[in-house]
BATORFI-278237 format. One line per field, with one value per residue: x, y negated, z of N, C-alpha, C in turn. Coordinates in steps of 0.001 Angstrom, whole numbers, padded with zeros to 6 digits, always signed. Example, Ala and Ser with C-alpha at 12.3 -4.5 7.8 and 13.67 -1.06 7.14 Angstrom:
2
nX = [+013190	+012850] $
nY = [+005690	+002250] $
nZ = [+007800	+007080] $
caX = [+012300	+013670] $
caY = [+004500	+001060] $
caZ = [+007800	+007140] $
cX = [+013200	+012900] $
cY = [+003300	-000030] $
cZ = [+007800	+007870] $
This chain:
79
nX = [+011910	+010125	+006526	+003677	+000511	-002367	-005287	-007570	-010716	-014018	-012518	-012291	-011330	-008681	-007552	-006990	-004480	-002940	-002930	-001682	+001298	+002512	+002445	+004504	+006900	+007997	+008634	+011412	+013589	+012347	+010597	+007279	+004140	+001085	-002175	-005591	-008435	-011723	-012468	-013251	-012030	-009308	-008376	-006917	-006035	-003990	-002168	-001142	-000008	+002184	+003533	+004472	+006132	+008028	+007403	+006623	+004415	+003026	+001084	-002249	-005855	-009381	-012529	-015551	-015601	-013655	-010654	-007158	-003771	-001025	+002109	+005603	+008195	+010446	+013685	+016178	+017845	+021230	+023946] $
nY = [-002456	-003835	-004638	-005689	-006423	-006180	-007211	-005946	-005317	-005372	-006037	-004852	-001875	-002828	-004776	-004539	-002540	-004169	-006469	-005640	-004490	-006981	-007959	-006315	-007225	-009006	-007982	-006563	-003634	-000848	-001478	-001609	-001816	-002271	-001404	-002262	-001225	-001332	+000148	+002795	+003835	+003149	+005614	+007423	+005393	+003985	+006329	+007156	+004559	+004922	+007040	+006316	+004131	+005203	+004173	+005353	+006654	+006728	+007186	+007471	+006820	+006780	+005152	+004577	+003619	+002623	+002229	+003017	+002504	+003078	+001784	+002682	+000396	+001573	+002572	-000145	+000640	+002051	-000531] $
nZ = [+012696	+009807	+009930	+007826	+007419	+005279	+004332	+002246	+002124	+000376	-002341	-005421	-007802	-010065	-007978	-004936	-005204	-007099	-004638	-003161	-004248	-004790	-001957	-001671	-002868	-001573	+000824	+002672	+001748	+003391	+005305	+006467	+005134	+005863	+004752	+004278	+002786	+001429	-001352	-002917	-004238	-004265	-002952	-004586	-006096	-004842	-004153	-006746	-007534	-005537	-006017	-008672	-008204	-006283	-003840	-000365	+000871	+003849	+005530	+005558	+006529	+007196	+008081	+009272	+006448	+006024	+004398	+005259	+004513	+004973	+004172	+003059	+002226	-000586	-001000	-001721	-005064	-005325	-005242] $
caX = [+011316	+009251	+005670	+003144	-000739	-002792	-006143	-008466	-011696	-014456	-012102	-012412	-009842	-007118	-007158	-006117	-003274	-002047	-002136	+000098	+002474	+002532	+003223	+005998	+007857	+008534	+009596	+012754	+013568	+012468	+009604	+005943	+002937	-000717	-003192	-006909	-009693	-013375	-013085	-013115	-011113	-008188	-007473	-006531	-004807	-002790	-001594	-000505	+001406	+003597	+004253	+005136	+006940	+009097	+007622	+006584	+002495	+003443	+000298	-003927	-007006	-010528	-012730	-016334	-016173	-012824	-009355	-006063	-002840	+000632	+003255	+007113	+008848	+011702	+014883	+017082	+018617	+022618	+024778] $
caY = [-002249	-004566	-003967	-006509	-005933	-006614	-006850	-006169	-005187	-005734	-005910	-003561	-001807	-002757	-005808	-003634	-002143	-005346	-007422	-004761	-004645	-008552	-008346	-005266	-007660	-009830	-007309	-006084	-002262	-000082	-002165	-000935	-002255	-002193	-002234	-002102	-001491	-000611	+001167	+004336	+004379	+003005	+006157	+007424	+004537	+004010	+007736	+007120	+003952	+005152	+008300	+006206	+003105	+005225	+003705	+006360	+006451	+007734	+007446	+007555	+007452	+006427	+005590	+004045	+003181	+001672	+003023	+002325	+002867	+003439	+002569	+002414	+000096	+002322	+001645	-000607	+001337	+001529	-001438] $
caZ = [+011393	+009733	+009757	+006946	+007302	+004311	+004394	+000962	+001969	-000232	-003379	-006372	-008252	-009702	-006860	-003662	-005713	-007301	-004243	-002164	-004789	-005086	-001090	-001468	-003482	-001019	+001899	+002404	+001789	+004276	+005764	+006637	+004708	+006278	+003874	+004599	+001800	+000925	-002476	-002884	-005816	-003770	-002438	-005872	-007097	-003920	-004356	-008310	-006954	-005034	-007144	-009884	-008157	-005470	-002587	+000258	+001418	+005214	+006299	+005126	+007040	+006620	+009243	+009076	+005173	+005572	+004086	+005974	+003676	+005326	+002629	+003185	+000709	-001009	-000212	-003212	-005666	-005062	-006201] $
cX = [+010168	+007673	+004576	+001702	-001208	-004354	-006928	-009521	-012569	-013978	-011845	-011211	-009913	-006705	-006134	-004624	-002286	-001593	-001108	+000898	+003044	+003265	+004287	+006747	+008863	+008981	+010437	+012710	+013492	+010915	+008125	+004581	+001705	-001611	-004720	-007818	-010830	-013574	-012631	-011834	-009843	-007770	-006278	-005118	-003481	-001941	-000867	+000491	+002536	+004075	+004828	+006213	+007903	+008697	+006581	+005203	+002581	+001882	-000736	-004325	-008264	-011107	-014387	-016353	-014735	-011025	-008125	-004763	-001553	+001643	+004754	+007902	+010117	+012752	+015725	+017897	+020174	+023177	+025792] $
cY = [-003239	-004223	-005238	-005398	-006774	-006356	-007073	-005583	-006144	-006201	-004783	-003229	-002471	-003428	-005249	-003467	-002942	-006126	-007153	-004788	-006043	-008311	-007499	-006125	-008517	-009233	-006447	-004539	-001475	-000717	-001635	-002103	-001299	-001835	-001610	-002357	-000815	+000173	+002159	+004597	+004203	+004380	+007094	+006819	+004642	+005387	+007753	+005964	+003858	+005709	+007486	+005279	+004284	+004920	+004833	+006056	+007513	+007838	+007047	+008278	+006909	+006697	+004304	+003048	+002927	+002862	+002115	+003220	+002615	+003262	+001021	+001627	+001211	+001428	+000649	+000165	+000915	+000402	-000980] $
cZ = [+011221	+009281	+009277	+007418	+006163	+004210	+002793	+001183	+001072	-002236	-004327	-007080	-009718	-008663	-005704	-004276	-006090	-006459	-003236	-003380	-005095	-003521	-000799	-002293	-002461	+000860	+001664	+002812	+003290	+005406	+005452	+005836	+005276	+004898	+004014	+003474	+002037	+000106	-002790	-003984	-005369	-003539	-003401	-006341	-006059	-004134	-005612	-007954	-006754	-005201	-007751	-009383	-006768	-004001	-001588	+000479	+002708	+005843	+005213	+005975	+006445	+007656	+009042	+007399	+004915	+005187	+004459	+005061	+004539	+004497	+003161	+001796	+000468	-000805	-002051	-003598	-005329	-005824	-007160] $
């Protein structure tokens, strides 16, 4: 399984949110995204995300300021 880290500390929202979905475009279904931020508001948005686009949020922590996001791309709709 493929596993992408993304780091956005220090970026405000919408940034975090946009530039994981900028790098879920370009991994293939089923593949693990990292993503590391600072703002609070991420934990929010990340959560509306992946409600709305399908793609899974297996994991959240938070650990000295910083927020670590877990998210499974969805798999491709059938042909």
């Amino acid at each position: 399984m493929s596993e992408t880290l993304l780091d956005v500390k220090g970026l405000s929202c919408p940034l975090p949110v946009l530039k994981a979905n900028k790098a879920l475009r370009g991994l293939p279904a089923g593949a693990r995204l990292t993503v590391l931020a600072t703002d609070p508001a991420s934990v929010a948005d990340f959560r509306a995300f992946c409600k709305e686009t399908g793609h899974a949020l297996v994991a959240f922590g938070e650990e000295a300021g910083a927020y670590r996001f877990v998210i499974r791309k969805r798999e491709d709709p059938p042909a």
